[in-house]
C-alpha positions in Angstrom: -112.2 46.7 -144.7 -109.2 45.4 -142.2 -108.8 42.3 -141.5 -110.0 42.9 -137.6 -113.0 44.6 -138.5 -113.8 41.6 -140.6 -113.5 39.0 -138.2 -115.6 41.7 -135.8 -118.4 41.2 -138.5 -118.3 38.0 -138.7 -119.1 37.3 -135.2 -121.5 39.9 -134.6 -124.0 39.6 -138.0 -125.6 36.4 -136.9 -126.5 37.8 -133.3 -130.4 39.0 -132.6 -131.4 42.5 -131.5 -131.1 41.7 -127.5 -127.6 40.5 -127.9 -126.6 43.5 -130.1 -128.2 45.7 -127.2 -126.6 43.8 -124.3 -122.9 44.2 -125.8 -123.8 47.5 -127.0 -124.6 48.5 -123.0 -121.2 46.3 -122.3 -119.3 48.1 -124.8 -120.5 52.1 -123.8 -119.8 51.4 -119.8 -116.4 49.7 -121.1 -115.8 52.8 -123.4 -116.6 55.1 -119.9 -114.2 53.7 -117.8 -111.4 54.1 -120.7 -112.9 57.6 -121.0 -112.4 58.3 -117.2 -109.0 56.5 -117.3 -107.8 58.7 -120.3 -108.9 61.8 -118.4 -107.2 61.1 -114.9 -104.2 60.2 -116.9 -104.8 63.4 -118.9 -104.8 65.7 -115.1 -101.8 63.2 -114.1 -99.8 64.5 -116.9 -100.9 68.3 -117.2 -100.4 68.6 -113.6 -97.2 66.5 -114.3 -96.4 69.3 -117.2 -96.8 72.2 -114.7 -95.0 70.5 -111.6 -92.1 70.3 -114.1 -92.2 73.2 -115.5 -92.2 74.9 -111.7 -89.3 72.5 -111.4 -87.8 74.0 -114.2 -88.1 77.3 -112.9 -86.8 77.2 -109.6 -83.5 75.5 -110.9 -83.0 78.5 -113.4 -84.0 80.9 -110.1 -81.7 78.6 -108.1 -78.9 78.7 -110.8 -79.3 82.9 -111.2 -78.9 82.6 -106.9 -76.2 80.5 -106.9 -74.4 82.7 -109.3 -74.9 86.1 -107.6 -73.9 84.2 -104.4 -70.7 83.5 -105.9 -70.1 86.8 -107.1 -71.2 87.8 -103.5 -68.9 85.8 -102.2 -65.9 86.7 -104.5 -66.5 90.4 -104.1 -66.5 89.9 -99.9 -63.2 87.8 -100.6 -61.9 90.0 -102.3 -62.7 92.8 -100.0 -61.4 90.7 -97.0 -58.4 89.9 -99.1 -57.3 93.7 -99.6 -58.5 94.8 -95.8 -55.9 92.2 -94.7 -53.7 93.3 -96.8 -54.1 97.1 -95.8 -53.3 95.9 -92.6 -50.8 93.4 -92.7 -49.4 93.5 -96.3 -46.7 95.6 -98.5 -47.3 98.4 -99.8 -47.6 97.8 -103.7 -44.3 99.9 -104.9 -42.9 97.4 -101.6 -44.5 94.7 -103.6 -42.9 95.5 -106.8 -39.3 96.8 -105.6 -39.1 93.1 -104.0 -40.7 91.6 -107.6 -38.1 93.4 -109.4 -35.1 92.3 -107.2 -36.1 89.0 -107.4 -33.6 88.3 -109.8 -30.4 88.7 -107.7 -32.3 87.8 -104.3 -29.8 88.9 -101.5 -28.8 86.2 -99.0 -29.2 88.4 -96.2 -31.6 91.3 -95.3 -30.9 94.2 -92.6 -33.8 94.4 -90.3 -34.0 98.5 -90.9 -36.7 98.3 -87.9 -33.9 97.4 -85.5 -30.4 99.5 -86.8 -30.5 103.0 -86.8 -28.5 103.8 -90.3 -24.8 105.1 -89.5 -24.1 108.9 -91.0 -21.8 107.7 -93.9 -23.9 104.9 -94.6 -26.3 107.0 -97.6 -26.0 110.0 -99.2 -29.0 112.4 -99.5 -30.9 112.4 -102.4 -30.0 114.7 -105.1 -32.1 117.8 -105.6 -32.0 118.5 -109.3 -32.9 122.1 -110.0 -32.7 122.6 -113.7 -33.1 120.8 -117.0 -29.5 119.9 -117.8 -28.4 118.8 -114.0 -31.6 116.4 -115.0 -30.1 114.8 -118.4 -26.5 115.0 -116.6 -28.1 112.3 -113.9 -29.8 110.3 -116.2 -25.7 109.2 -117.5 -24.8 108.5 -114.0 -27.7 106.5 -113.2 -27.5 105.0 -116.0 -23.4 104.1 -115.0 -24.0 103.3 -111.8 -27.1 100.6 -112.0 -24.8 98.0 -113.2 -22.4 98.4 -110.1 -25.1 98.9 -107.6 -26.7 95.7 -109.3 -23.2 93.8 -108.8 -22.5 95.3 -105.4 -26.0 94.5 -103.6 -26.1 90.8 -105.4 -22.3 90.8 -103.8 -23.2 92.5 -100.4 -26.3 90.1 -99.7 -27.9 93.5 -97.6 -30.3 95.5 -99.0 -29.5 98.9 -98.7 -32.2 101.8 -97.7 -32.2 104.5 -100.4 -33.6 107.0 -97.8 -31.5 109.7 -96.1 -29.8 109.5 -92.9 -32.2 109.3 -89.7 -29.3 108.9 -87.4 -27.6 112.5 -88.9 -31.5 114.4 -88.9 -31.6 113.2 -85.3 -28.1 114.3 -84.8 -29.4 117.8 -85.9 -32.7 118.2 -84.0 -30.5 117.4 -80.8 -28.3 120.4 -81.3 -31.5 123.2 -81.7 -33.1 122.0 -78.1 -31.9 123.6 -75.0 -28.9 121.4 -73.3 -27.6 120.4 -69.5 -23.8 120.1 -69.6 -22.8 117.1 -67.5 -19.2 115.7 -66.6 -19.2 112.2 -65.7 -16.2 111.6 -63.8 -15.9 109.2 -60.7 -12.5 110.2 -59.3 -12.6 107.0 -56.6 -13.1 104.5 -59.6 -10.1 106.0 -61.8 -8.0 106.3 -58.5 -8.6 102.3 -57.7 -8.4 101.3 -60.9 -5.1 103.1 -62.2 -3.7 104.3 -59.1 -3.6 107.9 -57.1 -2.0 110.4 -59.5 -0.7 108.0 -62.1 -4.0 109.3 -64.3 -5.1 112.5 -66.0 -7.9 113.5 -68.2 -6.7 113.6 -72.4 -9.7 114.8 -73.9 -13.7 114.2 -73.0 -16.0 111.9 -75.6 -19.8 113.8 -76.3 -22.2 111.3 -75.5 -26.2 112.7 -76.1 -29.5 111.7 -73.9 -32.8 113.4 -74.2 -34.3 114.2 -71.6 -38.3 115.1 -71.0 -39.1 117.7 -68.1 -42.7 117.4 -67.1 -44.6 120.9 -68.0 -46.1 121.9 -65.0 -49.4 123.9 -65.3 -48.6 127.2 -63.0 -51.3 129.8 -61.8 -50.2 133.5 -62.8 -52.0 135.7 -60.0 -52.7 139.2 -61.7 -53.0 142.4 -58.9 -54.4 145.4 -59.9 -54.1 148.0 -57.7 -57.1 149.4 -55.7 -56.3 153.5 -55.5 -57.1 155.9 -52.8 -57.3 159.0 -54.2 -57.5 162.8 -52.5 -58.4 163.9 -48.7 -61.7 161.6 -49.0 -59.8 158.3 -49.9 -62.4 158.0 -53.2 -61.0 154.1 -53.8 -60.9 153.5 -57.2 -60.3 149.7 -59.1 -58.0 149.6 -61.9 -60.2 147.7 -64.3 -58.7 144.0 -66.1 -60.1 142.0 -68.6 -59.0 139.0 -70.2 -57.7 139.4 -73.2 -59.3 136.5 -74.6 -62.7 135.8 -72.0 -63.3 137.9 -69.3 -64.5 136.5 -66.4 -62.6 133.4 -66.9 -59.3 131.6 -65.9 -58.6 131.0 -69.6 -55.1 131.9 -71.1 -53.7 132.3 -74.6 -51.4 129.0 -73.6 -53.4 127.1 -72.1 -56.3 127.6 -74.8 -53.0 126.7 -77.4 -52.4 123.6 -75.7 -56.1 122.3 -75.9 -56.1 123.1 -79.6 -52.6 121.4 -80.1 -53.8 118.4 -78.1 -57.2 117.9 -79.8 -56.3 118.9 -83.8 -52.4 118.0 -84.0 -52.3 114.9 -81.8 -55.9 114.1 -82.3 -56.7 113.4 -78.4 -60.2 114.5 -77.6 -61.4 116.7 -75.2 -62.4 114.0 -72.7 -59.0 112.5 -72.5 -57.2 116.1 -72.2 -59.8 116.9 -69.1 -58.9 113.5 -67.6 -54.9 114.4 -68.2 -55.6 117.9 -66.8 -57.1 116.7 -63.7 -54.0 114.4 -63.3 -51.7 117.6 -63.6 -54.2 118.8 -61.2 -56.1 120.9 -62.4 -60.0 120.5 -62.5 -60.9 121.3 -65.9 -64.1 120.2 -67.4 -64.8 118.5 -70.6 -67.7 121.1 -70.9 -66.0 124.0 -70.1 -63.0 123.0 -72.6 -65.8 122.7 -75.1 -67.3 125.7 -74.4 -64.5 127.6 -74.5 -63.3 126.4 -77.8 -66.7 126.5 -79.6 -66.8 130.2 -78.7 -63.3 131.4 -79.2 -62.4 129.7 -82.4 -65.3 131.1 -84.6 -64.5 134.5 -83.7 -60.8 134.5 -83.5 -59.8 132.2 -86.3 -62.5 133.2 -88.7 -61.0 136.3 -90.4 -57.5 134.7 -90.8 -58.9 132.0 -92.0 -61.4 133.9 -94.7 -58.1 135.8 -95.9 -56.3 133.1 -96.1 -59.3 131.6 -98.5 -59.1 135.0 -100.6 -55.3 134.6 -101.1 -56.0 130.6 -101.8 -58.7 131.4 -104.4 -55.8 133.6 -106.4 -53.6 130.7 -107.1 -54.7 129.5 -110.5 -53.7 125.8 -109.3 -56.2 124.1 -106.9 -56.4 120.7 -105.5 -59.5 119.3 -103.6 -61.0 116.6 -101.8 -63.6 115.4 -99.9 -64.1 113.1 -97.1 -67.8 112.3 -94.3 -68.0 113.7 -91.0 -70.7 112.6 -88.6 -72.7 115.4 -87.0 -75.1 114.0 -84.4 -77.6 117.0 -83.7 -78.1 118.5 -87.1 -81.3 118.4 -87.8 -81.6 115.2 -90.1 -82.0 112.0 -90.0 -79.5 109.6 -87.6 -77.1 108.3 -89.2 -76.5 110.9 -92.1 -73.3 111.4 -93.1 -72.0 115.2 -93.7 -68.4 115.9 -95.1 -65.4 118.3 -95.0 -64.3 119.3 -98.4 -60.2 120.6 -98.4 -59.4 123.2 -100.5 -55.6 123.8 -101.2 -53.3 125.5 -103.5 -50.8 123.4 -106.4 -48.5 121.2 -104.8 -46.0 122.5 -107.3 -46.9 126.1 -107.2 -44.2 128.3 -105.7 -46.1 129.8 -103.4 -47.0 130.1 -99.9 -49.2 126.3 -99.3 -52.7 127.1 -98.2 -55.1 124.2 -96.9 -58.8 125.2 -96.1 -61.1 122.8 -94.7 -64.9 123.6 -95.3 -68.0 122.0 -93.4 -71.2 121.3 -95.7 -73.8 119.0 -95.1 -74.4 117.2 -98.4 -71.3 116.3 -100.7 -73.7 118.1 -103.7 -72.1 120.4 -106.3 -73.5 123.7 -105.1 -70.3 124.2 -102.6 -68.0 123.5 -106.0 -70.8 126.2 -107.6 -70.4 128.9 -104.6 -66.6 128.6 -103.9 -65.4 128.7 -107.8 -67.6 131.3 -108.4 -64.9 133.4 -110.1 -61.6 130.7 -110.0 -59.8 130.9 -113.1 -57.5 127.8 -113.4 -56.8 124.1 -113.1 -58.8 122.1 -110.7 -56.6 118.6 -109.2 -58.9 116.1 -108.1 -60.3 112.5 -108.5 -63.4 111.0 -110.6 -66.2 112.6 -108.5 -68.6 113.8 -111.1 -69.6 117.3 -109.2 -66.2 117.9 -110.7 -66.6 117.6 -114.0 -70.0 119.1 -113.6 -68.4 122.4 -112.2 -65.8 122.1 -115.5 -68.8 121.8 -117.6 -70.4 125.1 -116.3 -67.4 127.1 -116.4 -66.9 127.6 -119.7 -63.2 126.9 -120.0 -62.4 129.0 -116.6 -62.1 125.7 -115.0 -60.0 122.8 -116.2 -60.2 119.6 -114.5 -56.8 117.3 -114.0 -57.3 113.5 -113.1 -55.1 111.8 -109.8 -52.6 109.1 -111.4 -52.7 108.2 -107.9 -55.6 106.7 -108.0 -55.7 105.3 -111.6 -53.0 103.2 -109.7 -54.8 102.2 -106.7 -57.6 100.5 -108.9 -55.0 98.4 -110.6 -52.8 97.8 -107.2 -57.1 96.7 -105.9 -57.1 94.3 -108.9 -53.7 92.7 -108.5 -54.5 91.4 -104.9 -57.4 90.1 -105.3 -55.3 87.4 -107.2 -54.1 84.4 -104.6 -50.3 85.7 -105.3 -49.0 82.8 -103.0 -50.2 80.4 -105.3 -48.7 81.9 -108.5 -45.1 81.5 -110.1 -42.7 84.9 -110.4 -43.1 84.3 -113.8 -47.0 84.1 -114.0 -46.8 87.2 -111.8 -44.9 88.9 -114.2 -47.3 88.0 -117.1 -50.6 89.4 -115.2 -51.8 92.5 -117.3 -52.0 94.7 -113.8 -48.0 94.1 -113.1 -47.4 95.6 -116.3 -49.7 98.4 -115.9 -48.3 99.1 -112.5 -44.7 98.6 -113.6 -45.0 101.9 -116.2 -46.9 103.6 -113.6 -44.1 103.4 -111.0 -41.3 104.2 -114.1 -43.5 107.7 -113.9 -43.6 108.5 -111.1 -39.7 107.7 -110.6 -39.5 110.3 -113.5 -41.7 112.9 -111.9 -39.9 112.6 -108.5 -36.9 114.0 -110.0 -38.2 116.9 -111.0 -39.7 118.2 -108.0 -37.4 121.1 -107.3 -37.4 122.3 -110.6 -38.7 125.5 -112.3 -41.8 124.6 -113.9 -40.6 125.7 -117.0 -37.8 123.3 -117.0 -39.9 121.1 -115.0 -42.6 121.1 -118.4 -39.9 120.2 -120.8 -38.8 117.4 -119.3 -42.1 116.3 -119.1 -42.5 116.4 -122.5 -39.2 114.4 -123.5 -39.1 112.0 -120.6 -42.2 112.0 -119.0 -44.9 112.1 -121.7 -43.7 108.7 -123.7 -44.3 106.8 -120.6 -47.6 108.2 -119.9 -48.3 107.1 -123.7 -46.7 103.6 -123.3 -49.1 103.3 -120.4 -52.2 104.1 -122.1 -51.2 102.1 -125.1 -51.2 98.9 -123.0 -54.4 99.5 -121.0 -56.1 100.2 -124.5 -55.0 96.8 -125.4 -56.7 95.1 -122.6 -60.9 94.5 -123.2 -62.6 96.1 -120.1 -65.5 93.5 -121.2 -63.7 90.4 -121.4 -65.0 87.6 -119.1 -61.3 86.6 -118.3 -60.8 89.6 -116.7 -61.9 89.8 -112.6 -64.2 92.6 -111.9 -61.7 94.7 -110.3 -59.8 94.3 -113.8 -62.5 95.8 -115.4 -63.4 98.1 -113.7 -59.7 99.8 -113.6 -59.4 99.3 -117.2 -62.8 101.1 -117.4 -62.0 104.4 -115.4 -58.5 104.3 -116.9 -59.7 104.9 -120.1 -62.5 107.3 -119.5 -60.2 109.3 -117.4 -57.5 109.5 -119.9 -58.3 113.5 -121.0 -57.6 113.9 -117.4 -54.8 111.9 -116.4 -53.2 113.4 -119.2 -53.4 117.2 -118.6 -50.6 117.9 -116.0 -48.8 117.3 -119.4 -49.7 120.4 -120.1 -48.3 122.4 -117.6 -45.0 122.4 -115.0 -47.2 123.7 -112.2 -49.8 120.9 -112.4 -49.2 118.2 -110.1 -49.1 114.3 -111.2 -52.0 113.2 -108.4 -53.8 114.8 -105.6 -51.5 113.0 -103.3 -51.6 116.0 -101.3 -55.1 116.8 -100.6 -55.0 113.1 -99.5 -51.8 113.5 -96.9 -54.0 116.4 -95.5 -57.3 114.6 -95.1 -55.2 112.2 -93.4 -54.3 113.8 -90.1 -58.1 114.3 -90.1 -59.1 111.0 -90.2 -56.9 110.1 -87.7 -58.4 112.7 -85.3 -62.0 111.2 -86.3 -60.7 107.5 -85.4 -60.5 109.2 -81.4 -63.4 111.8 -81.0 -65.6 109.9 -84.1 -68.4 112.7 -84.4 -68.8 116.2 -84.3 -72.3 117.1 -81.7 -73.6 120.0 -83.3 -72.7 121.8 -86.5 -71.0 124.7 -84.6 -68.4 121.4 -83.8 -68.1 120.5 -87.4 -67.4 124.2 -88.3 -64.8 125.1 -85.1 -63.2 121.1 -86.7 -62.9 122.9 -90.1 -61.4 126.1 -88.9 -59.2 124.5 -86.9 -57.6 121.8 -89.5 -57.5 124.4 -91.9 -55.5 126.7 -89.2 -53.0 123.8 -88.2 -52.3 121.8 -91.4 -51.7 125.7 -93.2 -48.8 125.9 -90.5 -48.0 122.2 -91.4 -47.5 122.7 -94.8 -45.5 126.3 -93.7 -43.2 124.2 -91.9 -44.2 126.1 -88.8 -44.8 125.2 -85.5 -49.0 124.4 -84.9 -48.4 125.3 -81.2 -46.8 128.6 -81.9 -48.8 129.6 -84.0 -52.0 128.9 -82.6 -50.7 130.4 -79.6 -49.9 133.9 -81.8 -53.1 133.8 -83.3 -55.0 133.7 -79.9 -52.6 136.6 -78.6 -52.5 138.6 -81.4 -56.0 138.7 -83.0 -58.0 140.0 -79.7 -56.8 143.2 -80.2 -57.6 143.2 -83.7 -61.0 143.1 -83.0 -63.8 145.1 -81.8 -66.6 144.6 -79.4 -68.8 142.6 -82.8 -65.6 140.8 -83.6 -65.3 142.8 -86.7 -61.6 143.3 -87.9 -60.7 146.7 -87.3 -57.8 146.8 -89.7 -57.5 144.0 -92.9 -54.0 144.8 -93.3 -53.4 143.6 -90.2 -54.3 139.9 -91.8 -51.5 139.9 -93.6 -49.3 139.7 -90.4 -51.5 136.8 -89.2 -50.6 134.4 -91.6 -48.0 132.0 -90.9 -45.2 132.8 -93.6 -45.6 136.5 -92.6 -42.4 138.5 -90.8 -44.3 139.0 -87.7 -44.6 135.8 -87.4 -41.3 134.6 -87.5 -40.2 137.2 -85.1 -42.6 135.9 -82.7 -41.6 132.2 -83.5 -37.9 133.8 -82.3 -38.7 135.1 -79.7 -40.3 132.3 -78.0 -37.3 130.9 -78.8 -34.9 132.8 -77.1 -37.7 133.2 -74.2 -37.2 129.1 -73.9 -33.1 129.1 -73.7 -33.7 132.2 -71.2 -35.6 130.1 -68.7 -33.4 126.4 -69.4 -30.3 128.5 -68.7 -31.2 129.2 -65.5 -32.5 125.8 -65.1 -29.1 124.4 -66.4 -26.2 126.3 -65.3 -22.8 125.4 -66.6 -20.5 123.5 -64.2 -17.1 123.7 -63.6 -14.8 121.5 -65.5 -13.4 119.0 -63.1 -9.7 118.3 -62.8 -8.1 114.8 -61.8 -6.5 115.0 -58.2 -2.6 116.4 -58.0 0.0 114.2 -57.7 1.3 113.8 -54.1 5.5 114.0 -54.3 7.0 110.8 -53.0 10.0 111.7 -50.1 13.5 110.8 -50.9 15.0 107.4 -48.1 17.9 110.3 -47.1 15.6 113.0 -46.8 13.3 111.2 -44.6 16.0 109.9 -42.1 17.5 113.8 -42.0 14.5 114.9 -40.6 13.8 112.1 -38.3 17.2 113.0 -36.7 
């Protein structure tokens, strides 16, 4: 026994039964308030326990928030970092020409925006046509870098490597019409170098240009009324409108709207308000209406021959982009898009650019259209793509965009504060040096535009191809999942490297273009248009926008004039159709398209129609003489005839 529980003994074994009893009762309520102490300390602390461990759970909840906030707030940085930059920055091959010359930085730069370059300043760039005029260059440049190094580090001016935009001007003056005028102010010359001590050498060509207002004119048709036999029957000679009968419309005038609204991308609103300036009261409605009936039934054929003939070329590029349509049936809001169709960039061939309207960007358009295409198939990541690849069999081979590929690495360098970072750190981040090969392709690939794609293929494979594997040699060094890298990082190493098959395959071919650059350049004068009129109203709209793209950027890409040959189509086609707007003879396609003969005549001849009329406008003057000089009279002679 303890010690304690001695000494408790002790005191207790001497005390009687009512003392026992009376502690006892002390003891047992002492023993219930410990008990209800212990247990409101016991609720303290397990409420205590759960308070905490609430606690404990909103800080990991508020650390997981705080987290995706910053990554919130790092992507919308970011985003705001590149729209800035979109707007107000370089361009990335800007970004690294000026990187790259940062070793001999000029004292001095030429402000190109305000000196038009002189005609001997630069030489054109060479167009290399064959393998060995290729290899030949690569010795020069290779002789003259050093001197061109020296000479702009000498110079201080940074010279423009494009051609001369003071000589193409030059050049585009001489094929428009001209007014000969002889500015000569006989009282000035008198005063200042004296009656008949003056006479004109030679005359110095000095060049304006001059805009003359297009008037709108009315052209009043009479048909005669006939009074025929001894009973005067009166008989109408019977005229239609070529185009809409019953209407004021004209071939030109119809050309002009479609000019206006799918070249310069001004909608019809705008051209109604400019019309009624010219004055002439032409409705936004009844422009629309027009238009949405006359298109579909005129441009339609060319444009499904055109599609045939497109659908031949075994190289394709294509693209997609959203078009708003408001009254379509769905829900507000829902986007639709315009997928472009074209042939190779590098294809020798006639360029063909189709523009299709479908309401969903699904893969069943891919499915319909390259029903029976046998070829390769230019275009970016989208996976209806690859899908349509899949499902073909081999007929289809799909060919990645290096243009893109460097996009998501020229997305991941900017994101980086570049203001705050040494040259040299710059140099060391992994997308400079990804970029840096990328451009060192495309310099290669430039040169061989004008080739044969024979010659074009083997150069590919001894200059070309080691850079493309340099390039995927360094991005397979970089760890898409390392936490150093930024998201953007990551996410171009990422698609790099499960693109690679694709990026690859123009390797295999001369005709297979390095990007889809061009699908791009086309979309592009349609986005513009969509900045002005934004939406399409009905799906007829969307359709007449498609048909219409796809008849101007064709004539584009033809190096033809839109106007002209809009105008042809609208003149020529009526009478090509019958009364269902069926084509009455499919050969006669052939004459519609915009690299055809006929066409080119007709392009002439408008031409020559123009110089006709600006002739009369501008007749030739005389060429003015100075004033004879008056012979002075002899003292003698003069006093002789006095007498």
């Amino acid at each position: 026994m303890r010690a304690d529980e001695e000494r408790f003994y002790e005191s207790v074994k001497d005390l009687d039964r009512e003392s026992l009893l009376s502690g006892y009762v002390a003891l047992h309520i002492k023993y219930g308030e410990l008990l209800r102490d212990k247990n409101a300390s016991d609720r303290i602390t397990t409420e205590g326990v759960i308070q905490f461990q609430k606690l404990l759970k909103d800080y990991e909840e508020s650390l997981s928030r705080i987290d995706q906030l910053e990554k919130t707030v790092k992507k919308l940085s970011d985003q705001l970092e590149l729209k800035n930059r979109a707007i107000f920055g370089r361009t990335t091959e800007k970004f690294l020409d000026t990187l790259m010359s940062s070793e001999n930085p000029p004292e001095e730069f030429e402000d190109e925006s305000q000196t038009e370059d002189c005609c001997d300043d630069h030489k054109e760039n060479r167009v290399i046509i064959s393998l060995d005029e290729y290899k030949k260059s690569l010795d020069e440049e290779n002789e003259k870098d050093n001197d061109a190094t020296k000479s702009n580090a000498s110079s201080g001016k940074k010279r423009s490597g494009k051609g001369s935009r003071k000589r193409r001007l030059l050049e585009s003056l001489m094929n428009l019409p001209s007014r000969l005028i002889y500015d000569l102010d006989v009282d000035k010359l008198n005063a200042d170098y004296g009656e008949g001590n003056w006479r004109i050498a030679k005359w110095h060509e000095h060049y304006v240009v001059e805009k003359i207002e297009c008037p709108l004119y009315v052209k009043k048709i009479l048909t005669p009324v006939i009074s025929s036999g001894l009973e005067h029957v009166m008989t109408t000679v019977p005229y239609k409108n070529p185009l809409k009968d019953r209407t004021y419309i004209s071939a030109s005038i119809l050309a002009d709207i479609l000019y206006r609204k799918f070249v310069l991308a001004l909608p019809f609103f705008r051209q109604a308000v400019d019309y009624y300036m010219q004055g002439l009261d032409l409705s936004r409605q009844v422009i629309i209406g027009w238009v949405n009936e006359l298109v579909p039934l005129i441009m339609k054929p060319v444009i499904k021959h055109m599609l045939k003939l497109m659908l031949l070329c075994p190289y394709h590029n294509c693209d997609e982009t959203y078009l708003q349509v408001l009254k379509d049936g769905r829900m507000p809001g829902t986007k639709s898009f315009l997928w472009v169709h074209s042939t190779g960039e590098l294809f020798d061939g006639n360029p063909i650019i189709i523009f299709m309207y479908e309401p969903t960007r699904g893969t069943d358009h891919l499915r319909k259209l390259l029903l029976e295409f046998h070829g390769y198939l230019t275009c970016d990541a989208y996976i209806s793509y690859h899908v349509c690849e899949k499902e073909s069999n081999g007929r289809i081979l799909v060919t990645g965009c290096m243009m893109h590929l460097r996009r998501y690495f020229a997305l991941s360098l900017f994101v980086h504060d570049l203001n705050k970072m040494t040259e040299e750190e710059i140099l060391q981040l992994p997308e400079i040096r990804v970029l840096m090969i990328i451009r060192g392709i495309y310099h290669e690939e430039m040169k061989l535009k004008n080739m044969t794609a024979d010659d074009r293929l083997a150069a590919r494979k001894e200059f070309v191809a080691p850079k493309v594997k340099e390039l995927f040699d360094c991005i397979h060094e970089l760890d898409a999942s390392d936490g150093s890298h930024s998201e953007k990082l990551s996410k171009a190493i990422s698609y790099a490297i499960n693109q690679e098959t694709y990026l690859c395959r123009f390797l295999e071919d001369g005709n297979i273009p390095l990007d889809n650059g061009s699908s791009e350049r086309y979309i592009n004068s349609y986005s513009k248009g969509r900045s002005n009129w934004l939406f399409a109203d009905t799906v007829l709209g969307a359709e007449v926008n498609a048909a219409m793209y796809s008849i101007v950027e064709t004539a584009k890409a033809n190096k033809v004039n839109p106007y002209e040959y809009i105008k042809y189509l609208l003149e020529k086609m009526p009478g090509h159709l019958d009364e269902k707007g069926n084509v009455t003879d499919p050969e006669c396609l052939n004459d519609m398209m915009p690299w055809s003969d006929a066409f080119h005549d007709y392009e002439k001849e408008c031409i020559e129609k123009r110089n006709l009329l600006y002739s009369g406008m501008f007749p030739i003057p005389l060429v003015p003489k100075p004033p004879k000089k008056v012979a002075s009279i002899a003292p003698d002679t003069a006093e002789q005839d006095s007498a």
